[in-house]
Residue frames as a rotation matrix with the C-alpha (Angstrom) as fourth column:
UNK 1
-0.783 -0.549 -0.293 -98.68
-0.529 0.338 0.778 -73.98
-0.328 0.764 -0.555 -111.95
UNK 2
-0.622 0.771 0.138 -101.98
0.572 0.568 -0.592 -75.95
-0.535 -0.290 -0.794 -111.71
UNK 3
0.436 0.898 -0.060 -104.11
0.318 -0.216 -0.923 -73.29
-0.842 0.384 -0.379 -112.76
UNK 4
-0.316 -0.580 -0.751 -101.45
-0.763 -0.315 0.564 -72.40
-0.564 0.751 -0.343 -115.71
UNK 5
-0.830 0.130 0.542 -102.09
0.294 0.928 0.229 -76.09
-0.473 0.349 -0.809 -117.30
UNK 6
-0.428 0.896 0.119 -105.38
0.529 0.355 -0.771 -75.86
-0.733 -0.267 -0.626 -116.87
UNK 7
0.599 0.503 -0.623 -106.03
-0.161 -0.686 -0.709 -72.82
-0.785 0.525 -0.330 -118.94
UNK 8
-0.460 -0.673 -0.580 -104.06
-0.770 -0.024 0.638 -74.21
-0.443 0.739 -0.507 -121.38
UNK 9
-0.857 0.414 0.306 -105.81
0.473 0.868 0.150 -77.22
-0.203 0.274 -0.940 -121.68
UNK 10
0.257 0.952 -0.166 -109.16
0.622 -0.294 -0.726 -75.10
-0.740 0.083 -0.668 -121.88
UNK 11
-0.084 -0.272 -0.959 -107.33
-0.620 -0.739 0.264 -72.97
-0.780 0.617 -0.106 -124.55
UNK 12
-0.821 -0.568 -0.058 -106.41
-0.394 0.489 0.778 -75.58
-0.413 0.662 -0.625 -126.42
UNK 13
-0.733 0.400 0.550 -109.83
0.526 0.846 0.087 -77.22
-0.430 0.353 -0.831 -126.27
UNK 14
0.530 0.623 -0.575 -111.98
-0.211 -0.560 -0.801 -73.80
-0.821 0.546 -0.166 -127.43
UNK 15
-0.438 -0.801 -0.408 -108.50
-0.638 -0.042 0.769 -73.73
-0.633 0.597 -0.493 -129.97
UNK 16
-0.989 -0.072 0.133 -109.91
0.040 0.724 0.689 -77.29
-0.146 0.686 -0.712 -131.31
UNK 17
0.178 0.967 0.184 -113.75
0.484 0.077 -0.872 -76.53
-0.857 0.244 -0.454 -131.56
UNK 18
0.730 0.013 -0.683 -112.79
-0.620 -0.407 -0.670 -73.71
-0.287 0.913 -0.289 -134.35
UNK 19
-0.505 -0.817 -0.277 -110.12
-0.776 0.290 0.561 -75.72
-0.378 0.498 -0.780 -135.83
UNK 20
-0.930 0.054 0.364 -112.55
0.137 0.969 0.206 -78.57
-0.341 0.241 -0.908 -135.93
UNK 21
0.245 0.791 -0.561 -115.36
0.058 -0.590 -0.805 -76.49
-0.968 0.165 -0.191 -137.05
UNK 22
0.152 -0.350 -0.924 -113.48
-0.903 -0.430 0.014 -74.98
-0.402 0.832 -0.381 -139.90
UNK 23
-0.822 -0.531 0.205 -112.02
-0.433 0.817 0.380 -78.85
-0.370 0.224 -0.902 -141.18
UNK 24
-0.259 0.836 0.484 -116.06
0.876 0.415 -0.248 -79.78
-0.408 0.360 -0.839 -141.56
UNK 25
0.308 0.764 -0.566 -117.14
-0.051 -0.581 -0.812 -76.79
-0.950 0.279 -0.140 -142.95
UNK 26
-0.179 -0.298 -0.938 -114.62
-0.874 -0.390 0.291 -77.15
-0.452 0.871 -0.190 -145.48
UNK 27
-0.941 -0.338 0.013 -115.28
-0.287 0.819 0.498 -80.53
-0.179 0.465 -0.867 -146.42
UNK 28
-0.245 0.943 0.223 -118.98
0.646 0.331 -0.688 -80.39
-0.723 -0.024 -0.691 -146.29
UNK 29
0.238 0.230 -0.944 -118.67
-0.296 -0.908 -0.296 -77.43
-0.925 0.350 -0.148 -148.60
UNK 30
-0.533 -0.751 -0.390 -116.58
-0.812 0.325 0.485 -79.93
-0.237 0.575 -0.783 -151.06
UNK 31
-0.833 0.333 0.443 -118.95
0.048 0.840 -0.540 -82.25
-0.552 -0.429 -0.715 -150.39
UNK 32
0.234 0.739 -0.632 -121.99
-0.357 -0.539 -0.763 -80.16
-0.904 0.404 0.138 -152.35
UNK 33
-0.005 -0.021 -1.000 -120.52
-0.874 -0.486 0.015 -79.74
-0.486 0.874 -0.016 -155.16
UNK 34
-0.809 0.005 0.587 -121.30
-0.154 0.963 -0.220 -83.79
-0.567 -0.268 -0.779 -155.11
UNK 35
-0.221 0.956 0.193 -125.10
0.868 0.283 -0.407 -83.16
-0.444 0.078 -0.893 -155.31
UNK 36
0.696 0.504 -0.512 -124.79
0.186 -0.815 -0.549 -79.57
-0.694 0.287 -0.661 -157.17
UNK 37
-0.405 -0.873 0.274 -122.07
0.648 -0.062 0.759 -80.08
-0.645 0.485 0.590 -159.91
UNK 38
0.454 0.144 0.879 -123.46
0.542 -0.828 -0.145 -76.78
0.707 0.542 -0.454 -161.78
UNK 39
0.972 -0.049 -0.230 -122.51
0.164 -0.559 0.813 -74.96
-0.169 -0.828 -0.535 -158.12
UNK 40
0.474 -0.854 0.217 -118.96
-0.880 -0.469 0.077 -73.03
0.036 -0.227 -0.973 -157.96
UNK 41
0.762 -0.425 -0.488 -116.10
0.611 0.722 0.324 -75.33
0.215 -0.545 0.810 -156.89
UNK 42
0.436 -0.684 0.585 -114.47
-0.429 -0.729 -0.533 -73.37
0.791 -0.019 -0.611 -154.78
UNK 43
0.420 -0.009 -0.907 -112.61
0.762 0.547 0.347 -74.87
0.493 -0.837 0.237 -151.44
UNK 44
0.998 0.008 -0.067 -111.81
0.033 -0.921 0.388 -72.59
-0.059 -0.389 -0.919 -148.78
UNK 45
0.387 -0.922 -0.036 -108.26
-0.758 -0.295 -0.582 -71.91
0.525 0.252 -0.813 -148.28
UNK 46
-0.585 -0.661 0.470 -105.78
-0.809 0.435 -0.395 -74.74
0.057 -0.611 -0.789 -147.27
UNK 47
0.166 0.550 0.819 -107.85
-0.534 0.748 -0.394 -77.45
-0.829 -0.372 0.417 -148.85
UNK 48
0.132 -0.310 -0.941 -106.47
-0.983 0.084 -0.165 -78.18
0.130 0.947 -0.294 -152.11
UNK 49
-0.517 -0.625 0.585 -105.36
-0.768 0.640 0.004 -81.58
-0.377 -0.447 -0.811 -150.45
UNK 50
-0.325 0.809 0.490 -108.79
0.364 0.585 -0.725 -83.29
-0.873 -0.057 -0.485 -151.03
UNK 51
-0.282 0.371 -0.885 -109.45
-0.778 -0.628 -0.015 -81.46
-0.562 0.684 0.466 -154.56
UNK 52
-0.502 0.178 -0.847 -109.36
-0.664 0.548 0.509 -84.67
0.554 0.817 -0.157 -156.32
UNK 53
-0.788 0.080 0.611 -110.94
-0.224 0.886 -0.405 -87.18
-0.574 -0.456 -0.680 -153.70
UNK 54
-0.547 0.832 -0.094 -114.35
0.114 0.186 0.976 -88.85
0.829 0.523 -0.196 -154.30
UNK 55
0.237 0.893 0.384 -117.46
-0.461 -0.244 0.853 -88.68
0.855 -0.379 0.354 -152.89
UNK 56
0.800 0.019 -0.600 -116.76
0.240 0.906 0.349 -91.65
0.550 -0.423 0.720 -150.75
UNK 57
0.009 -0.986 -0.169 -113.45
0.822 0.104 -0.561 -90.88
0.570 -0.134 0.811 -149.80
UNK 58
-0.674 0.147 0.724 -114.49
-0.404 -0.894 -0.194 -87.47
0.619 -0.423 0.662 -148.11
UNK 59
0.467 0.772 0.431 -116.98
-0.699 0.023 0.715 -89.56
0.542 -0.635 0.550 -146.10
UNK 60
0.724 -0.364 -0.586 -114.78
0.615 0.724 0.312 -91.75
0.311 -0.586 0.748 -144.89
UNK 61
-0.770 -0.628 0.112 -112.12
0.394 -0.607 -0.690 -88.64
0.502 -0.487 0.715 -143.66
UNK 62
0.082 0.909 0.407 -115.53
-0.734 -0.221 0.642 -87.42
0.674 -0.352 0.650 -141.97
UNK 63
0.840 0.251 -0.482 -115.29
0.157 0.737 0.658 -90.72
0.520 -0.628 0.579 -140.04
UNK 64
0.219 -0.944 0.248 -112.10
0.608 -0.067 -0.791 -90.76
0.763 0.324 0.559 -139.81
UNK 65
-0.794 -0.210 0.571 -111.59
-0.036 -0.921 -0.388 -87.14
0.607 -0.328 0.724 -138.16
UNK 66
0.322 0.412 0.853 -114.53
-0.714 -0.486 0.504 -87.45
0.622 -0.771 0.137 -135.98
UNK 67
0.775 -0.265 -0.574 -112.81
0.328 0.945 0.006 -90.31
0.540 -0.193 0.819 -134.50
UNK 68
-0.212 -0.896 0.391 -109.90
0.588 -0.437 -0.681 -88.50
0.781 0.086 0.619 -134.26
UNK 69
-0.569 -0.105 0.815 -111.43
-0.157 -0.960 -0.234 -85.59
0.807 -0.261 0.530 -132.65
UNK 70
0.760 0.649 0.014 -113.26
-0.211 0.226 0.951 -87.60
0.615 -0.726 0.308 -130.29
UNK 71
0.630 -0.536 -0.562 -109.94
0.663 0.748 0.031 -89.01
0.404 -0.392 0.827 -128.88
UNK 72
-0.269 -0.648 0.713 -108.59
0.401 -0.748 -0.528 -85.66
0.876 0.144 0.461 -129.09
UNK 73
-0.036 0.485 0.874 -111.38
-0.711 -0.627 0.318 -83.99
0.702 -0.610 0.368 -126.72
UNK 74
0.850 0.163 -0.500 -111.42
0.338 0.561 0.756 -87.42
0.404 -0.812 0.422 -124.38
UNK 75
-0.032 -0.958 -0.287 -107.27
0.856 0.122 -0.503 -86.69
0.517 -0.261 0.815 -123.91
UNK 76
-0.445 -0.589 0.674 -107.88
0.178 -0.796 -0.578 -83.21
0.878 -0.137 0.459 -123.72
UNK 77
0.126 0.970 0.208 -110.69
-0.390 -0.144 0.909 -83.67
0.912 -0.196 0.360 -120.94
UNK 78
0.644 -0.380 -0.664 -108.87
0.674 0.692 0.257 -86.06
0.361 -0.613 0.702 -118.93
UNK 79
-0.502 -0.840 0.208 -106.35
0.559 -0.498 -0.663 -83.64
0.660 -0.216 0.719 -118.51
UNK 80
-0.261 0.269 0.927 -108.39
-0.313 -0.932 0.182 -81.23
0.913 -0.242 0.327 -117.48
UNK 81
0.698 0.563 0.443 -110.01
-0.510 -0.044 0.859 -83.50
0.503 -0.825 0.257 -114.85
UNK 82
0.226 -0.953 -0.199 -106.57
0.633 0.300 -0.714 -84.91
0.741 0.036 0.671 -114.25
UNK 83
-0.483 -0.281 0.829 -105.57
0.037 -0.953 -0.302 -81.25
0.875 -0.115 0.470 -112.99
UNK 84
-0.122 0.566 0.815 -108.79
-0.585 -0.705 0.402 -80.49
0.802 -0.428 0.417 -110.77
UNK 85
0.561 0.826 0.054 -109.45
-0.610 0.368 0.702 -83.76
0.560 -0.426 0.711 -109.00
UNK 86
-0.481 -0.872 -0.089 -106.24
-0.726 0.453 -0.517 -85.67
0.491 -0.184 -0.852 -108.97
UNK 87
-0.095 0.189 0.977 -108.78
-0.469 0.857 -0.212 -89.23
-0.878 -0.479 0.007 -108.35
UNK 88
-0.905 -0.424 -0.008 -108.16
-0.280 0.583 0.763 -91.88
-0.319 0.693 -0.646 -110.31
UNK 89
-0.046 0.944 0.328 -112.18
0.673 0.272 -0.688 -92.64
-0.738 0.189 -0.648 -110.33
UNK 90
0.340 0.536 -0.773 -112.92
-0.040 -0.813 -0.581 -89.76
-0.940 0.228 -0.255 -112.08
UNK 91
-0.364 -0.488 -0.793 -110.89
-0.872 -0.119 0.474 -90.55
-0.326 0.865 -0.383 -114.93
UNK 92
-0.841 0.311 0.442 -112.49
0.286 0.950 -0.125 -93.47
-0.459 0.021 -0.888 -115.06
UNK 93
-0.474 0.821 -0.316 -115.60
0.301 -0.186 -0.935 -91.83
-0.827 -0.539 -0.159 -115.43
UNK 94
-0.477 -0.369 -0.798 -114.50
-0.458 -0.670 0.584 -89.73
-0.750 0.644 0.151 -117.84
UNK 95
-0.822 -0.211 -0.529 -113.72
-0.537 0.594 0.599 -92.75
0.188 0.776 -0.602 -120.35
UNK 96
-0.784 0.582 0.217 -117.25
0.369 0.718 -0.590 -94.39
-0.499 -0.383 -0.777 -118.92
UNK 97
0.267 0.693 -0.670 -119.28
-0.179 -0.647 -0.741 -91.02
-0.947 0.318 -0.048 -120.01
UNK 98
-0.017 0.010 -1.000 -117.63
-0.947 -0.322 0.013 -90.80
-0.322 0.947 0.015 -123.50
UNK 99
-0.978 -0.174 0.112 -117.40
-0.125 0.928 0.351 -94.81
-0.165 0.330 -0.930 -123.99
UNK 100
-0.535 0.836 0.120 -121.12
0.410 0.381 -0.829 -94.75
-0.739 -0.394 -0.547 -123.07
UNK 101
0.525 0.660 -0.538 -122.58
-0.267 -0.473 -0.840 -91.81
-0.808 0.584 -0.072 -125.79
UNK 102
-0.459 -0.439 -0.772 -120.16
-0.810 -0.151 0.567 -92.95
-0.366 0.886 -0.286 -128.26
UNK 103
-0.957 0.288 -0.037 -121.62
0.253 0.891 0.377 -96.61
0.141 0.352 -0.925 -128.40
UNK 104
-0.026 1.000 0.003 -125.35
0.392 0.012 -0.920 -95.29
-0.920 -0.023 -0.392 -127.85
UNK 105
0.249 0.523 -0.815 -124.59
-0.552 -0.615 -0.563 -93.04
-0.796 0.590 0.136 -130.89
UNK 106
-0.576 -0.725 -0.377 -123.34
-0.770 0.326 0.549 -95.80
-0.275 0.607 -0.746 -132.76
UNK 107
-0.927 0.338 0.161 -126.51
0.042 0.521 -0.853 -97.55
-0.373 -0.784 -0.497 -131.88
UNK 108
0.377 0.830 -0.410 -128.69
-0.058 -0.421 -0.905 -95.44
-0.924 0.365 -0.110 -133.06
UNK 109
0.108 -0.123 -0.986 -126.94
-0.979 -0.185 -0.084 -95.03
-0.172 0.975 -0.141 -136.60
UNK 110
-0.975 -0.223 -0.004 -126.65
-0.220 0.958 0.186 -98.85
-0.038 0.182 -0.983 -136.85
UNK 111
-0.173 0.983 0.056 -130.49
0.480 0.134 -0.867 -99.12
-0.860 -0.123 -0.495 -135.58
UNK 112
0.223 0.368 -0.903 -131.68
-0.333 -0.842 -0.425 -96.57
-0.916 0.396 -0.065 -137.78
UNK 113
-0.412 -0.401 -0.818 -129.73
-0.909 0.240 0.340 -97.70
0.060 0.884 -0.464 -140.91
UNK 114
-0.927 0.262 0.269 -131.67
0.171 0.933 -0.318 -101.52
-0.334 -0.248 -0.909 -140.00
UNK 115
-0.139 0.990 -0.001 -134.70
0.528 0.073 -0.846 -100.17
-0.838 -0.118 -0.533 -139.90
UNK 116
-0.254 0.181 0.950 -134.29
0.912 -0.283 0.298 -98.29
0.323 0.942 -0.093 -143.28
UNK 117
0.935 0.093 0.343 -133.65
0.096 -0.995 0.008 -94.79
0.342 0.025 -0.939 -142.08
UNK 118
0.061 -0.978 -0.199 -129.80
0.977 0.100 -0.190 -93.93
0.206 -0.183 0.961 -141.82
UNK 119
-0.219 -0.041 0.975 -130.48
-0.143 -0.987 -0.074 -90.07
0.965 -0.155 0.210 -142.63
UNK 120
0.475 0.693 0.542 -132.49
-0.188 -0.522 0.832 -89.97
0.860 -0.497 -0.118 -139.20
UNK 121
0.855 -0.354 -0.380 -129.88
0.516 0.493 0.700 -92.11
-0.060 -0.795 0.604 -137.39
UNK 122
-0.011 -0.933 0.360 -126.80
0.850 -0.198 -0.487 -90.23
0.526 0.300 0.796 -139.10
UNK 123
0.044 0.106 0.993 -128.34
0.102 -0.990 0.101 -87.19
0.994 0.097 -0.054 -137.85
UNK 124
0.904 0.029 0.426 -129.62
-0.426 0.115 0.897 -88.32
-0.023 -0.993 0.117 -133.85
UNK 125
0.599 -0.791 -0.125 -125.86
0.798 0.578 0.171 -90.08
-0.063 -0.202 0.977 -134.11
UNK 126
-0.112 -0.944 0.309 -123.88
0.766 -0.280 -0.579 -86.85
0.633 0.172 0.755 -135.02
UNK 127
0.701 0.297 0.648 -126.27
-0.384 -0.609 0.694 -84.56
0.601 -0.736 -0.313 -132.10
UNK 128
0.914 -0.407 -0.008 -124.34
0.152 0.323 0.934 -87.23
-0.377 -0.854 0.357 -129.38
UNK 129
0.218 -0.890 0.401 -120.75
0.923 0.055 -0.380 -87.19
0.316 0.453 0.833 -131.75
UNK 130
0.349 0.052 0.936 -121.35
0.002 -0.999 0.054 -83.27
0.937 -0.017 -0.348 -131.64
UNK 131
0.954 0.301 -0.006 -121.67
-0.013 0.061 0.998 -83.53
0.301 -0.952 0.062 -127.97
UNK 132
0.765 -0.644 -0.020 -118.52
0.592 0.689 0.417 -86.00
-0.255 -0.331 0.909 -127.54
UNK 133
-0.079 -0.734 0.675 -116.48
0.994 -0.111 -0.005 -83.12
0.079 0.670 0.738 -129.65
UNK 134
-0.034 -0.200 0.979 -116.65
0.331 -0.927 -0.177 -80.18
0.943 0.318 0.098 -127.18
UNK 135
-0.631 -0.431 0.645 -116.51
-0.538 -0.356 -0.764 -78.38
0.559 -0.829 -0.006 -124.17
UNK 136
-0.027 0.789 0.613 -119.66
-0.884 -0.305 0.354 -78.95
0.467 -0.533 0.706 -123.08
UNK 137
0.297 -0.184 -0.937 -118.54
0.462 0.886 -0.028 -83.11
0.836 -0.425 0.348 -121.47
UNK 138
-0.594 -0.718 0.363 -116.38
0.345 -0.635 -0.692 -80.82
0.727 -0.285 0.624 -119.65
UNK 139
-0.722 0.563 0.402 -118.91
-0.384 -0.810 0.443 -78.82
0.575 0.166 0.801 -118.55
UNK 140
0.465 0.874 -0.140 -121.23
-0.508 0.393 0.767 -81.24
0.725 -0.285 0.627 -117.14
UNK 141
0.112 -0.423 -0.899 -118.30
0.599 0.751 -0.279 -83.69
0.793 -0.507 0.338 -115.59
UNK 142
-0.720 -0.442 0.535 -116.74
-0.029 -0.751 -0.659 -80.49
0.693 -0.490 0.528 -113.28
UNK 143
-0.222 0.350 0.910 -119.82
-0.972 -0.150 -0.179 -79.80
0.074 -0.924 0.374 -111.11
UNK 144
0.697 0.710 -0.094 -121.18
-0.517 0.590 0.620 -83.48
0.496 -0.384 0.779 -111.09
UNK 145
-0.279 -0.620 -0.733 -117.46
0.640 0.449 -0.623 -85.03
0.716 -0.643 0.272 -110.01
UNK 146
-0.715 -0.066 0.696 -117.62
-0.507 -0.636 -0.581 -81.36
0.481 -0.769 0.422 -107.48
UNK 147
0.220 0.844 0.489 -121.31
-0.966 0.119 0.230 -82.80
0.135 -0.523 0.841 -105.86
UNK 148
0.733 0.046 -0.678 -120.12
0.078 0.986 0.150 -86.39
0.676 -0.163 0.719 -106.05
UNK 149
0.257 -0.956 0.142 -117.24
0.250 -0.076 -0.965 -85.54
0.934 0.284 0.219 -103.98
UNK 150
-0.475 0.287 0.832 -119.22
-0.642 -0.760 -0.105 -83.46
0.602 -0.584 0.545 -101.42
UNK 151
0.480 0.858 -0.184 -121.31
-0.738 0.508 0.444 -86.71
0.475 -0.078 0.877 -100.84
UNK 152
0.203 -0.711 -0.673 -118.67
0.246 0.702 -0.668 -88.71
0.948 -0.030 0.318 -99.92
């Protein structure tokens, strides 16, 4: 039953990379037509919702939603190490690893936007968001809880 979960939870969380893939592509695509108003306005399908927002307003659902989806991939992570380890440290960790790159990338786009570059912080701030919003936390936590574990 264990490994049933589990691959659910890992379904679910490939499930949300394209789901959350597709959600920015359409709104960055809505987003253009911002700084190219000669360009099409087309939205892809099952965006009409946002047809009338503003500029502003689409960057703040952008915040918004990666928020969201950060909370989404911590829950869905926990589970996962929930499942394999069944120690309460490790969940701890968990929320230590993503508490830790979320406030460093918040850091940097705060720094950056001080010093009179935001573009360069928005950008080194959504590489660590990016990060925080896929397998790949996963990925790293699994063998280092497995070797921390071994050490003990």
């Amino acid at each position: 039953m264990k490994y049933f979960f589990l691959s659910l939870l890992v379904i679910i969380l490939i499930i949300t990379g394209f789901f959350r893939d597709y959600v920015f592509i359409g709104i960055n695509s809505f987003i253009k037509y911002f700084y190219y108003p000669d360009a099409t306005n087309q939205l892809p399908k099952g965006f009409s919702i946002i047809k009338e927002s503003s500029y502003t307003q689409l960057i703040s659902l952008k915040w918004i939603l990666t928020i969201l989806f950060t909370l989404w991939y911590l829950l869905l992570v926990l589970g996962c190490i929930k499942l394999i380890f069944k120690e309460k440290k490790f969940l701890h960790w968990t929320i230590y690893v993503y508490s830790s790159i979320f406030i460093l990338s918040f850091l940097f786009y705060f720094g950056f936007s001080i010093a009179h570059q935001p573009e360069l912080g928005y950008r080194i701030s959504r590489v660590f968001m990016g990060f925080l919003q896929s397998p790949f936390v996963l990925m790293l936590l699994i063998p280092a809880f497995k070797i921390s574990k071994k050490n003990i």
